[in-house]
Backbone bond lengths (Angstrom), bond angles and torsions (degrees), N, CA, C in turn:
res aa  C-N    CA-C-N  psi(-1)  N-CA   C-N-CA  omega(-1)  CA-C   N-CA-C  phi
1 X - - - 1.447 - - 1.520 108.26 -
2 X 1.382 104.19 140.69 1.649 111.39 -170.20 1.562 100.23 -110.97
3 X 1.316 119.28 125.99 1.689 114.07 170.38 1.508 92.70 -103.92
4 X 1.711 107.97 144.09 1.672 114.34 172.58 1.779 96.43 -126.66
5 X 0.845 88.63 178.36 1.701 109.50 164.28 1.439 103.27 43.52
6 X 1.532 129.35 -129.36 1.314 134.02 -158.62 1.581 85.31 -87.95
7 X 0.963 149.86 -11.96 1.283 149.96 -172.11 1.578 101.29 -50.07
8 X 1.365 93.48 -68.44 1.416 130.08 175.35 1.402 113.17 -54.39
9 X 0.891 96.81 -74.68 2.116 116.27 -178.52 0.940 126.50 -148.59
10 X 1.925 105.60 105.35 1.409 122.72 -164.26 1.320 81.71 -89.66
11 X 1.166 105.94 142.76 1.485 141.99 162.28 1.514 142.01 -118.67
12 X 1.381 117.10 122.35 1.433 93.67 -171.55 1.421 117.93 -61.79
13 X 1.173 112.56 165.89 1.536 113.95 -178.09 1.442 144.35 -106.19
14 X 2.137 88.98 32.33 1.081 93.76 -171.25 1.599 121.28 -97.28
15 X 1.554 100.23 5.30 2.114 110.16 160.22 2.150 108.04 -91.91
16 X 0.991 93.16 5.15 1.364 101.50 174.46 1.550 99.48 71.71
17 X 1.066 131.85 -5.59 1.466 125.65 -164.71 1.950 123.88 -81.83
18 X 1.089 96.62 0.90 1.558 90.07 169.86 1.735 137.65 -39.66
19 X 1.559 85.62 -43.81 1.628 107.39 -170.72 1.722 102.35 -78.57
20 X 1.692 106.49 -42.37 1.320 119.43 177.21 2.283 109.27 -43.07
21 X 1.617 96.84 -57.33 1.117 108.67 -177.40 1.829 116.51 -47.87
22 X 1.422 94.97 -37.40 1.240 117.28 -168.53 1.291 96.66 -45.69
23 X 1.617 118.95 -68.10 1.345 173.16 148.00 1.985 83.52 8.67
24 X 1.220 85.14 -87.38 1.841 99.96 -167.74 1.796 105.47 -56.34
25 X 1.218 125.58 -36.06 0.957 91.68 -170.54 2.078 106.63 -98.64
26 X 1.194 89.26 10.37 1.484 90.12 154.44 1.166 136.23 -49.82
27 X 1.558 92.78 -50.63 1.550 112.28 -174.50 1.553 112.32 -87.62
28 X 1.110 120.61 -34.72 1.650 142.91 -177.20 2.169 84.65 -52.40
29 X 1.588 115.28 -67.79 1.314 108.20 -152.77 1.617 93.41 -68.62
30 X 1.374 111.40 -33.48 1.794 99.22 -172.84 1.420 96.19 -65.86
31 X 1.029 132.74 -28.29 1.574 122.68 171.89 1.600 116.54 -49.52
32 X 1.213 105.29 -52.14 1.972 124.34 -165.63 1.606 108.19 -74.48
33 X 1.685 108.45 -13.05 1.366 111.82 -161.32 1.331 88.32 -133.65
34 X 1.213 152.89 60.78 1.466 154.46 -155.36 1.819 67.25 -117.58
35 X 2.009 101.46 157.99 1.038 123.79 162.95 1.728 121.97 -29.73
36 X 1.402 137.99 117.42 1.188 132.88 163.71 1.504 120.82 82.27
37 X 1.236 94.97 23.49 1.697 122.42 168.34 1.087 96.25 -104.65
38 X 1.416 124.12 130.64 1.285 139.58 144.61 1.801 122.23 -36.85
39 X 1.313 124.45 120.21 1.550 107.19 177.42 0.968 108.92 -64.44
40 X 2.205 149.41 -41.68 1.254 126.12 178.58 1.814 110.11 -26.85
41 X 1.426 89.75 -90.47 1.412 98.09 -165.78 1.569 130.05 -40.76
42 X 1.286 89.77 -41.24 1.825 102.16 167.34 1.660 120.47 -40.24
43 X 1.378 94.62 -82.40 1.755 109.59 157.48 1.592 114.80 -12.02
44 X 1.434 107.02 -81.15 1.739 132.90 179.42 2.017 98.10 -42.87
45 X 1.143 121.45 -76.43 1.406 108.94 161.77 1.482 130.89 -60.23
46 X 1.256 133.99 -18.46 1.310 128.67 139.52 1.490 112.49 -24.77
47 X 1.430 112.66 -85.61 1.457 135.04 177.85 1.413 121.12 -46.18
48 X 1.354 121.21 -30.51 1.661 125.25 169.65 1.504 101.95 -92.78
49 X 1.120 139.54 -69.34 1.791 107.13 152.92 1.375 136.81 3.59
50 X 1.432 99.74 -71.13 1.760 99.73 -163.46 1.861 101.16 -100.22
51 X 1.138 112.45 -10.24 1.432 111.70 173.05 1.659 106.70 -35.17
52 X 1.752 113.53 -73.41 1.548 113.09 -148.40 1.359 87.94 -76.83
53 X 1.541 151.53 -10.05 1.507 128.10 -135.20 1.554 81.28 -111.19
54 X 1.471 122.20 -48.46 1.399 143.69 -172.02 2.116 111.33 -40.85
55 X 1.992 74.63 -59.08 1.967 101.78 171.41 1.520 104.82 -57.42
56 X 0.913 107.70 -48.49 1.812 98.74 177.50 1.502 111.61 -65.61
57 X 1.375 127.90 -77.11 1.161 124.28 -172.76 2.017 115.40 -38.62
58 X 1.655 90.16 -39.15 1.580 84.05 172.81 1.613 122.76 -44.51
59 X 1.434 95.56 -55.67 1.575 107.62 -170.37 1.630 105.36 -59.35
60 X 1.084 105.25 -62.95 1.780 106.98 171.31 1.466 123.13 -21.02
61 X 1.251 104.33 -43.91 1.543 116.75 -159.25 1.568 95.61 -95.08
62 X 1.284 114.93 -32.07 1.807 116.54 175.47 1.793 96.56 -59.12
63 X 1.504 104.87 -60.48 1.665 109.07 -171.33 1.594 109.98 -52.32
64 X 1.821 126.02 -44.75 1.118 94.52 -170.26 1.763 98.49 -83.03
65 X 0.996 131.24 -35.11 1.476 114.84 -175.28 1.390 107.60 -46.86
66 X 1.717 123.68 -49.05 1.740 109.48 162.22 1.358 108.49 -13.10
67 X 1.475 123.97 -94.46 1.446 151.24 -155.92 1.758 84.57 -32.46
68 X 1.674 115.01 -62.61 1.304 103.51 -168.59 1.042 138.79 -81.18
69 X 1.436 113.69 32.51 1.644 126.55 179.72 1.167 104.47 -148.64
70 X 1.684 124.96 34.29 1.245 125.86 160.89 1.340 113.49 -61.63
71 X 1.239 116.62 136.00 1.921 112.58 -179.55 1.584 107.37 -127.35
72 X 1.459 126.71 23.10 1.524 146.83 167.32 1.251 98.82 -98.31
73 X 1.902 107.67 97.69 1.673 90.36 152.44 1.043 160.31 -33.35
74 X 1.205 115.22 -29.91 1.419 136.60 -166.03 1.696 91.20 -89.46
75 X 1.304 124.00 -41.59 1.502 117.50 178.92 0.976 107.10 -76.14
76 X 1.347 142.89 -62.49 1.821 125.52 167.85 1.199 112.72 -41.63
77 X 0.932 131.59 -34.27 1.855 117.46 156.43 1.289 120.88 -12.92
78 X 1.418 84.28 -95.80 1.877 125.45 -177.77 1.425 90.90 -64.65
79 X 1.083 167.54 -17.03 1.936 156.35 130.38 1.426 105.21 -28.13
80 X 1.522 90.31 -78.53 1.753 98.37 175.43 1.348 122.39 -61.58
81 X 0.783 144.88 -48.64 1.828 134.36 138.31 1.625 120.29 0.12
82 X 1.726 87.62 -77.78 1.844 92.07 -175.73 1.918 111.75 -55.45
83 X 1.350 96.63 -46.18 1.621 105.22 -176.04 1.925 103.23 -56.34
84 X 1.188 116.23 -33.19 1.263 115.00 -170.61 1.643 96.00 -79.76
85 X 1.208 130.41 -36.85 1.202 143.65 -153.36 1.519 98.65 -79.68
86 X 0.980 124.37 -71.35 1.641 152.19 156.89 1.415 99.65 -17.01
87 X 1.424 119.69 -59.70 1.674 122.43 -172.29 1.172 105.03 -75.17
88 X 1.531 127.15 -29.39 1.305 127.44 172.97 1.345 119.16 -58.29
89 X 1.137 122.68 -26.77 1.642 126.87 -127.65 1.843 71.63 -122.65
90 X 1.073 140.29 -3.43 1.614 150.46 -168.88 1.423 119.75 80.69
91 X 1.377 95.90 158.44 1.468 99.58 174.05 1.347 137.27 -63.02
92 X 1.252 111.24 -17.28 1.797 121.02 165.96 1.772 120.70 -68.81
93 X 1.290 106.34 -9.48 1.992 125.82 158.99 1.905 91.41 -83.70
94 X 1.380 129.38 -46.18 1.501 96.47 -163.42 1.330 102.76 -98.40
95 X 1.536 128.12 -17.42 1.442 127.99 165.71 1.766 101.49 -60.24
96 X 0.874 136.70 -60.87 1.657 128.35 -177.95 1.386 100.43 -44.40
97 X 1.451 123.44 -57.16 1.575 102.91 -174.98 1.732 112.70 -47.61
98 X 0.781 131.36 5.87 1.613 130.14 177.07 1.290 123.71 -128.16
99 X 2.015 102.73 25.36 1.365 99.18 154.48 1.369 108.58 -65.48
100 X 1.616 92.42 176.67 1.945 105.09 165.18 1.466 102.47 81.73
101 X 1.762 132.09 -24.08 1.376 131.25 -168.92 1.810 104.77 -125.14
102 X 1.198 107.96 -35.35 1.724 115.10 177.77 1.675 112.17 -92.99
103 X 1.446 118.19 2.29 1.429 113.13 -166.08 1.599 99.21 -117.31
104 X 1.834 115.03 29.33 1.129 105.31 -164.64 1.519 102.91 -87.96
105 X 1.671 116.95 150.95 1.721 114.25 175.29 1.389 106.08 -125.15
106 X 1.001 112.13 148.77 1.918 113.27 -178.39 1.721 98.91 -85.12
107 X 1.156 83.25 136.47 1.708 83.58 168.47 1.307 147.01 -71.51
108 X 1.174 116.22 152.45 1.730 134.08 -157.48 1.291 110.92 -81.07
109 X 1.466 120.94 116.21 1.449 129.32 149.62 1.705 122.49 -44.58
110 X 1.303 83.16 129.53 1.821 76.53 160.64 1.033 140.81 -82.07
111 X 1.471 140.06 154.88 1.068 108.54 -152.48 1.489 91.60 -153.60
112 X 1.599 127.84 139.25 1.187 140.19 -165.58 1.762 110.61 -134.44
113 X 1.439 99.16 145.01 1.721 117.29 -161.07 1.304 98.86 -85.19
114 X 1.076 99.63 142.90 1.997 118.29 174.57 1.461 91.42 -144.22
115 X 1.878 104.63 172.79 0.996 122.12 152.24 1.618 147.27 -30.30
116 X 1.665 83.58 -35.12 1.657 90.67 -176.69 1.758 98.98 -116.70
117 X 1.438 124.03 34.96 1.221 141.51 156.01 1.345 102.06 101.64
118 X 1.589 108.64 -159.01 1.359 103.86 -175.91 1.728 117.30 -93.92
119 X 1.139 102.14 158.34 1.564 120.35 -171.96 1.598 130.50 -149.53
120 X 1.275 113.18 115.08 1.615 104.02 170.69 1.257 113.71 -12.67
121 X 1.676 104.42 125.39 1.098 106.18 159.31 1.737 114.74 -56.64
122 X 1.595 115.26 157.14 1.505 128.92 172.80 1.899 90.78 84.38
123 X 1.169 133.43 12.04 1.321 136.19 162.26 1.205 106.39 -133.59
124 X 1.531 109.99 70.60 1.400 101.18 142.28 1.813 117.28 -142.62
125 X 1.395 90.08 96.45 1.576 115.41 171.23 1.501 131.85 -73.68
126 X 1.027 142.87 116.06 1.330 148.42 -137.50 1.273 109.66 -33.99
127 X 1.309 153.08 105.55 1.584 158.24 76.71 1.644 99.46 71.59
128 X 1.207 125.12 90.11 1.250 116.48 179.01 1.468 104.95 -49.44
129 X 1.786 136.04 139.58 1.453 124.69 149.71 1.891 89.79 80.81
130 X 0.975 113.70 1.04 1.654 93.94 173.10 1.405 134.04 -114.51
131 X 1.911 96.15 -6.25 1.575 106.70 -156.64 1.091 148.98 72.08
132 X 1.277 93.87 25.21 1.899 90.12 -157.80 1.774 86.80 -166.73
């Protein structure tokens, strides 16, 4: 059994990324379970994959929802301050806060040389003119 999305790791929803997660590990298990993979092993690397990336974004998304349910004036202050401060200072200070969550890539097939160049591995169907 495969858990994806909030299944897996509910998250608060204050990086918006739930659906995103959903998203990645969509693609992550069709990766682990590609044709003529065994599901043990597939599954098991599924799950060591998306474990640490999943654990991070969780925590992230706990911390900024923190920030947004501060109920100490004096801390919505100094929130609203830095956030004002931060936007001031440009948007390439609040785009960096979202490394590690926006720089995600689905993973790469392997891929092996033939005649008629290179190709995903598990596609390689007879070689026009080569025999093989």
């Amino acid at each position: 059994v495969a858990l994806l999305g909030d299944a897996a790791h509910a998250m608060a929803p204050s990086l918006g990324q739930g659906g995103n997660q959903a998203i990645e590990d969509g693609v992550v298990l069709a990766h682990h379970l590609a044709p003529g993979t065994p599901p043990g092993p597939g599954l098991a690397a599924y799950s060591a994959d998306r474990l640490p990336r999943t654990s991070a974004v969780v925590a992230r998304a706990a911390k900024a929802g923190a920030l947004t349910t501060l109920r100490s004036p004096l801390a919505v202050r100094a929130r609203d301050a830095l956030v004002a401060t931060a936007s001031r200072l440009g948007p390439d200070l609040v785009l960096r806060s979202f490394a590690g969550i926006t720089d995600w890539r689905p993973p790469q097939r392997a891929y092996a040389a033939s005649a008629r160049g290179v190709r995903p591995e598990g596609d390689r169907g007879r070689d026009a003119g080569s025999g093989t």
